[in-house]
Residue frames as a rotation matrix with the C-alpha (Angstrom) as fourth column:
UNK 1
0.896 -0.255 0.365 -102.61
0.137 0.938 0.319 54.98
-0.423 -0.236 0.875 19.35
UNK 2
0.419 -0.896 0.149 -99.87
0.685 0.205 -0.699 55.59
0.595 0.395 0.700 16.74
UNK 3
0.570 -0.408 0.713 -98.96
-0.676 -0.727 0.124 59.17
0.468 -0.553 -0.690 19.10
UNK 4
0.716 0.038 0.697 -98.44
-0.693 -0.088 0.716 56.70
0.088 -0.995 -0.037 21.74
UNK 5
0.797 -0.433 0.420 -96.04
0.531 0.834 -0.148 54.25
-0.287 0.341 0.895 19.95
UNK 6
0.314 -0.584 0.749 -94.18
-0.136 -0.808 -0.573 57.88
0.940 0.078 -0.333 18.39
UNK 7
0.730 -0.193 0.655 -93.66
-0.675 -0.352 0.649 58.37
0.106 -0.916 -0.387 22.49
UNK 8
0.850 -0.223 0.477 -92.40
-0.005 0.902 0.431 55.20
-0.527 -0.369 0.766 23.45
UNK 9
0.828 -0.424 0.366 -90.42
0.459 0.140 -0.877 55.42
0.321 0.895 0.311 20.41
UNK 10
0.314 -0.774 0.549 -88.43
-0.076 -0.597 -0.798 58.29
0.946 0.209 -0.246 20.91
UNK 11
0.821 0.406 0.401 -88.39
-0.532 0.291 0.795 57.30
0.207 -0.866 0.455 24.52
UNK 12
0.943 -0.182 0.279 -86.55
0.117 0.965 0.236 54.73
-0.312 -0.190 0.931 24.06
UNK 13
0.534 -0.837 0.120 -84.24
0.816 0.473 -0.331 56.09
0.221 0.274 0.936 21.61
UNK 14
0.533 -0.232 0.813 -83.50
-0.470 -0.881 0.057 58.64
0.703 -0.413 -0.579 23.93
UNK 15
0.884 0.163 0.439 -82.59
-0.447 0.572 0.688 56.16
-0.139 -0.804 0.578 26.51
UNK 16
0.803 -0.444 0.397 -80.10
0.498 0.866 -0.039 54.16
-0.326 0.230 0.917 24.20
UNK 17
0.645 -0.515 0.564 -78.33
0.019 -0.727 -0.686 57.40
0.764 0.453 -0.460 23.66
UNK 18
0.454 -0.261 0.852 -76.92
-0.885 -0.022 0.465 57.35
-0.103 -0.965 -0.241 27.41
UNK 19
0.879 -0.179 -0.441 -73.85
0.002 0.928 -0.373 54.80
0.476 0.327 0.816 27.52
UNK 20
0.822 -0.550 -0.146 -71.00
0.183 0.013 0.983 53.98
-0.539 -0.835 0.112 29.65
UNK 21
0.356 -0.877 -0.322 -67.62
-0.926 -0.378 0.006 55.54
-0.127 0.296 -0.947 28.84
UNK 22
-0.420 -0.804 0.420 -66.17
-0.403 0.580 0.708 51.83
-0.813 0.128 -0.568 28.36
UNK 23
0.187 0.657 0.730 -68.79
0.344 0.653 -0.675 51.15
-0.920 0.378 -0.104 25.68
UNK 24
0.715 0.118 -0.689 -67.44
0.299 -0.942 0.149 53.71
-0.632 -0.313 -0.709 24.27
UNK 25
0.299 -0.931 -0.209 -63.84
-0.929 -0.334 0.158 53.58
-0.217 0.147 -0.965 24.57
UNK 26
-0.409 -0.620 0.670 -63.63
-0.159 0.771 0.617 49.85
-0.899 0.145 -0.414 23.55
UNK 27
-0.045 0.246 0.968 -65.62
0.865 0.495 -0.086 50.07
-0.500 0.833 -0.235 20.23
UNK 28
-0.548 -0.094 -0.831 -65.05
0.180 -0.984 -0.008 54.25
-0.817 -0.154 0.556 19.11
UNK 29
-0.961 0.078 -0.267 -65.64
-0.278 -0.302 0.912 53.65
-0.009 0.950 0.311 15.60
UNK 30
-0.182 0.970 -0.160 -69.69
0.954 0.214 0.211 52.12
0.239 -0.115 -0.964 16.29
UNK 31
0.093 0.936 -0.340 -69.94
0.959 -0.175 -0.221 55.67
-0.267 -0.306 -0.914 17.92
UNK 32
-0.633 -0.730 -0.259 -67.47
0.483 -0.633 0.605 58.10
-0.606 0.258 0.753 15.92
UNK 33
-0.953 0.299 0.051 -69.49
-0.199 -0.743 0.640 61.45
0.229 0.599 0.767 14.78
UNK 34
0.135 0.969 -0.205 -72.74
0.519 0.107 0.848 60.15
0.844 -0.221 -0.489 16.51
UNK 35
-0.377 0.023 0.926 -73.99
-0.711 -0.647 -0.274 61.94
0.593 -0.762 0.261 19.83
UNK 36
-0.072 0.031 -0.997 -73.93
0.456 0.890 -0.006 60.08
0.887 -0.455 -0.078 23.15
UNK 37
0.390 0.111 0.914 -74.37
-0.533 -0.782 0.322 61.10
0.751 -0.613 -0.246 26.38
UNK 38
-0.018 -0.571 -0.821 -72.27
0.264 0.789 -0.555 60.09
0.964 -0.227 0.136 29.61
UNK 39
0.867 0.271 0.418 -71.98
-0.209 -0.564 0.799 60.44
0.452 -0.780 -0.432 33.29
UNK 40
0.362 -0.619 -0.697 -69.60
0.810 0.579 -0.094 60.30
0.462 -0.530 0.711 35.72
UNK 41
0.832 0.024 -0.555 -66.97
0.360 -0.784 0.506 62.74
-0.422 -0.621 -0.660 38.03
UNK 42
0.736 -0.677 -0.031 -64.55
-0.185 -0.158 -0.970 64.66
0.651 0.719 -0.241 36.46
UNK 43
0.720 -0.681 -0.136 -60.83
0.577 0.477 0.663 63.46
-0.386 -0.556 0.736 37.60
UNK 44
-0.553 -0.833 -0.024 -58.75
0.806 -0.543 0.236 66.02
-0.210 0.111 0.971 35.36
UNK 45
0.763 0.628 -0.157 -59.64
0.576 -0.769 -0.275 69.86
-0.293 0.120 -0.949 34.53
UNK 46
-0.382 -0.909 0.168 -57.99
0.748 -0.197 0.634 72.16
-0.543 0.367 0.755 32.09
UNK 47
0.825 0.565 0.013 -58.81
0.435 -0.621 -0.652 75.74
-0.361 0.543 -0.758 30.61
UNK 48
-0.776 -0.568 -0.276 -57.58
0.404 -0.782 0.474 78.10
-0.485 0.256 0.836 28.54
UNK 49
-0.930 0.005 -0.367 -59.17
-0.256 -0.723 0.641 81.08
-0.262 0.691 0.674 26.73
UNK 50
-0.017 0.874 -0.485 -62.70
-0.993 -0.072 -0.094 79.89
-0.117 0.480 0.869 27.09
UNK 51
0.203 0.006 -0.979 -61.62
-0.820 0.548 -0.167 76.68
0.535 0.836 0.117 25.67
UNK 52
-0.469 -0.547 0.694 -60.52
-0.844 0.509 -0.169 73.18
-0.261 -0.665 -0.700 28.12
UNK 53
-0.421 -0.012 -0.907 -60.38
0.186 0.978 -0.099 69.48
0.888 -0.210 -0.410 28.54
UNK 54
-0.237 0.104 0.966 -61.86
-0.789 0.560 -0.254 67.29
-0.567 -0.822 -0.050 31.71
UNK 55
-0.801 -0.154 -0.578 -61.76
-0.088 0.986 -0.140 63.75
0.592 -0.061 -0.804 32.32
UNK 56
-0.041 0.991 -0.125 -64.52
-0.883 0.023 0.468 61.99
0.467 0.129 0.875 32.68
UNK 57
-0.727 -0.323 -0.606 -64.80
-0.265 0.946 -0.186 58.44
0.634 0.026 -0.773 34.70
UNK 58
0.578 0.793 0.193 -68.05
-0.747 0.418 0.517 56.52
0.329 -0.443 0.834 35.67
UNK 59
0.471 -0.086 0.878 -67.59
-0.565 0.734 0.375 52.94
-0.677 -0.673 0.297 37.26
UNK 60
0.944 0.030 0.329 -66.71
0.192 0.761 -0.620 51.59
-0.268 0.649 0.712 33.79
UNK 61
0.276 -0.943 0.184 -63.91
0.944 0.302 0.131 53.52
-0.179 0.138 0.974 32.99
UNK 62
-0.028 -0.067 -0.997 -62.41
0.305 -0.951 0.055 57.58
-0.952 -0.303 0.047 31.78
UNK 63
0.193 0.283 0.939 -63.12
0.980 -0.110 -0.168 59.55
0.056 0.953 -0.299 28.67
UNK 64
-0.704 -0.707 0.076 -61.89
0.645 -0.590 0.486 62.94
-0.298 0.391 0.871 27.42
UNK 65
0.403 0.814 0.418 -64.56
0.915 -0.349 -0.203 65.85
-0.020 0.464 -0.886 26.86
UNK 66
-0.646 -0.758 0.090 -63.55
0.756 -0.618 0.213 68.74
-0.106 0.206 0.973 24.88
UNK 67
0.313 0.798 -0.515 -65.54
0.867 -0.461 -0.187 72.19
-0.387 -0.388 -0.836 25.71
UNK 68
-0.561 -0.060 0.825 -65.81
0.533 -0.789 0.305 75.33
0.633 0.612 0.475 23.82
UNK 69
-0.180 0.259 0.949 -67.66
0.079 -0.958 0.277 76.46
0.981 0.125 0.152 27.14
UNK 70
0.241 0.448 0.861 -66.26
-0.876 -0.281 0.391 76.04
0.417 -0.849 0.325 30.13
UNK 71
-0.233 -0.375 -0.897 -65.37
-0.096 0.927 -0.362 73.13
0.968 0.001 -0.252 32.27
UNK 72
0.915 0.363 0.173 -66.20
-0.212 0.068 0.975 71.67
0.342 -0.929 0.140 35.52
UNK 73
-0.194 -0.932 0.305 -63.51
-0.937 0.084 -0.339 71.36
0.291 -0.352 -0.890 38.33
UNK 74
-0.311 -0.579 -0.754 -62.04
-0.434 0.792 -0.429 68.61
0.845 0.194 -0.498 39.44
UNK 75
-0.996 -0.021 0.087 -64.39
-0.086 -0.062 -0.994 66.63
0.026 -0.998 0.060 41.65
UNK 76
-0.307 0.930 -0.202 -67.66
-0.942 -0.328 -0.077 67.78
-0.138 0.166 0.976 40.16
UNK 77
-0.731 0.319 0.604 -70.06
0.439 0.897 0.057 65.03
-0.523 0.307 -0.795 38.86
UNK 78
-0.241 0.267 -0.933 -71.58
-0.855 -0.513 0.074 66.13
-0.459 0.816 0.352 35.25
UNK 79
-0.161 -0.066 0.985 -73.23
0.456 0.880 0.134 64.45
-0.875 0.470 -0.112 32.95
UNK 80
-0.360 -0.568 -0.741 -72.14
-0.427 -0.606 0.672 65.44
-0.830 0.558 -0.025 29.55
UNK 81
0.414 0.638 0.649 -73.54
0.153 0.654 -0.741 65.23
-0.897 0.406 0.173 25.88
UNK 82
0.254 -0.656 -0.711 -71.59
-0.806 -0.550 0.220 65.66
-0.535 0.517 -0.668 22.69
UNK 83
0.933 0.124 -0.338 -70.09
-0.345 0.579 -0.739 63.82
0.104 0.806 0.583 19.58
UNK 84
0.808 -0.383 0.448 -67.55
-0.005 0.756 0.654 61.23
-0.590 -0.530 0.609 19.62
UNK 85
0.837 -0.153 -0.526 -64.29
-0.547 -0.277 -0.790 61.67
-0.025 0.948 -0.316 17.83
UNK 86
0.707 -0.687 0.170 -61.01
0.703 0.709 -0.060 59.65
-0.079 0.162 0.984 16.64
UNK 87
-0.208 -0.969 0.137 -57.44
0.975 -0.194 0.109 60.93
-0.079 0.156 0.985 16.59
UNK 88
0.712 0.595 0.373 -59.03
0.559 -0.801 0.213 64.35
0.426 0.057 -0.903 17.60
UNK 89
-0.210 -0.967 -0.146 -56.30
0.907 -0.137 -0.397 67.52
0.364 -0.216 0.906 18.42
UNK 90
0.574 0.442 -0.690 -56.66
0.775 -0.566 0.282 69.69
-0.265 -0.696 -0.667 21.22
UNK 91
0.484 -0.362 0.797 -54.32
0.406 -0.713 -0.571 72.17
0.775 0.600 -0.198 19.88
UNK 92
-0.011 -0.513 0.858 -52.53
-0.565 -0.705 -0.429 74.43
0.825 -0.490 -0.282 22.58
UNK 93
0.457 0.118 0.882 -53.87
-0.724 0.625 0.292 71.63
-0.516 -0.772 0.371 25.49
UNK 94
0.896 0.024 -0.444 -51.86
-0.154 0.954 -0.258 69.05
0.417 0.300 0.858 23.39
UNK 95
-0.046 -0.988 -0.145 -48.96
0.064 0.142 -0.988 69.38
0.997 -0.055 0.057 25.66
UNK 96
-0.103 0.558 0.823 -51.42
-0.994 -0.074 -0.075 69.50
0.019 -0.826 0.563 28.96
UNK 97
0.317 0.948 0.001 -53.08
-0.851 0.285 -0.441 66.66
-0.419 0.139 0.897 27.79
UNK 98
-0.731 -0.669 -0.135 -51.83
-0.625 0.577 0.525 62.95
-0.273 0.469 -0.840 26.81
UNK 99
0.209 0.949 -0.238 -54.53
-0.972 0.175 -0.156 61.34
-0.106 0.264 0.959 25.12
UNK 100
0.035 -0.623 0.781 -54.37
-0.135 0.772 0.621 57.50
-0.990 -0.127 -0.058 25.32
UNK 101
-0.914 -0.389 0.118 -54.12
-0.055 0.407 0.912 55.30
-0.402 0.827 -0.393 21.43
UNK 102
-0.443 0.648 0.620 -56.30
0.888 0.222 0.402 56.55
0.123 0.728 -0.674 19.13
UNK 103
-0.959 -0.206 -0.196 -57.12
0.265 -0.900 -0.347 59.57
-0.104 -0.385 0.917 20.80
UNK 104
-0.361 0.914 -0.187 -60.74
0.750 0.404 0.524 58.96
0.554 0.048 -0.831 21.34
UNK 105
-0.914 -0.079 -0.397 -62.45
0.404 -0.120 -0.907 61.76
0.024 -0.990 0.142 22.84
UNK 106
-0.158 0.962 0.223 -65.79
0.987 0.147 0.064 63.45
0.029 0.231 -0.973 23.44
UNK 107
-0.959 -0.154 0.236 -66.39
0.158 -0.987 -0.004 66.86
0.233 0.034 0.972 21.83
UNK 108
-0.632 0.634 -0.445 -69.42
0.681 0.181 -0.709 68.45
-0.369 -0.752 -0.547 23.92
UNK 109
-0.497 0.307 0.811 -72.33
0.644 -0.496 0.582 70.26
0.581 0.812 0.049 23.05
UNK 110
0.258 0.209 0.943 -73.61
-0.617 -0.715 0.327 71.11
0.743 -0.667 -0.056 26.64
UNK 111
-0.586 -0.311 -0.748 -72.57
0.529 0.552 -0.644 69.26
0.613 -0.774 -0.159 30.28
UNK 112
0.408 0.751 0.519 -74.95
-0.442 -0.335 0.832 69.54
0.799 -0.569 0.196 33.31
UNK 113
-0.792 -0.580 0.189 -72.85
-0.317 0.126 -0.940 69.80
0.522 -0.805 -0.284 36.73
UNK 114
0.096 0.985 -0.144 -74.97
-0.239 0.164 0.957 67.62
0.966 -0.058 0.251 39.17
């Protein structure tokens, strides 16, 4: 019995991990330095050296995900998983790359091209 309540559990708070990019981007600081997962198609793509930006945008709105491996192209549809950050600098892509106020963006830990 308790196993099956453990399931359900983590179930669940698997589930509540998974959140639209405007839930997101209108309250950052509820999910700054927590992991979240999002979905949507990417709409911008940028590499360098391994390293790149893409835009992100589901039905709700667009979000920033920064990748230490890789990017999808422009077009794909990905759903991405990674911590949330504030006034976050892309270094060398900060002149690619206009981030909107506050510079909200999502640093990834793995993305799954679907």
């Amino acid at each position: 019995m308790a196993l099956g309540v453990l399931l359900v559990g983590l179930a669940a708070g698997a589930a509540a991990c998974a959140q639209s990019i405007q839930k997101v981007t209108s309250d950052p600081s509820r999910y700054r330095n927590r992991e979240v997962t999002v979905s949507g198609h990417v709409t911008e793509s940028f590499s360098i050296v391994g390293r790149g930006a893409y835009q992100i945008e589901d039905s709700t709105g667009r979000l920033w995900v920064f990748s230490d491996h890789g990017v999808p192209r422009k077009g794909a549809s990905v759903k991405t998983r990674g911590t949330i950050r504030e006034g976050f600098d892309l270094g060398p892509l900060n002149n690619m790359i206009k981030l909107p106020g506050g510079g909200v963006v999502l640093v990834e830990s793995e993305h799954r091209v679907r």
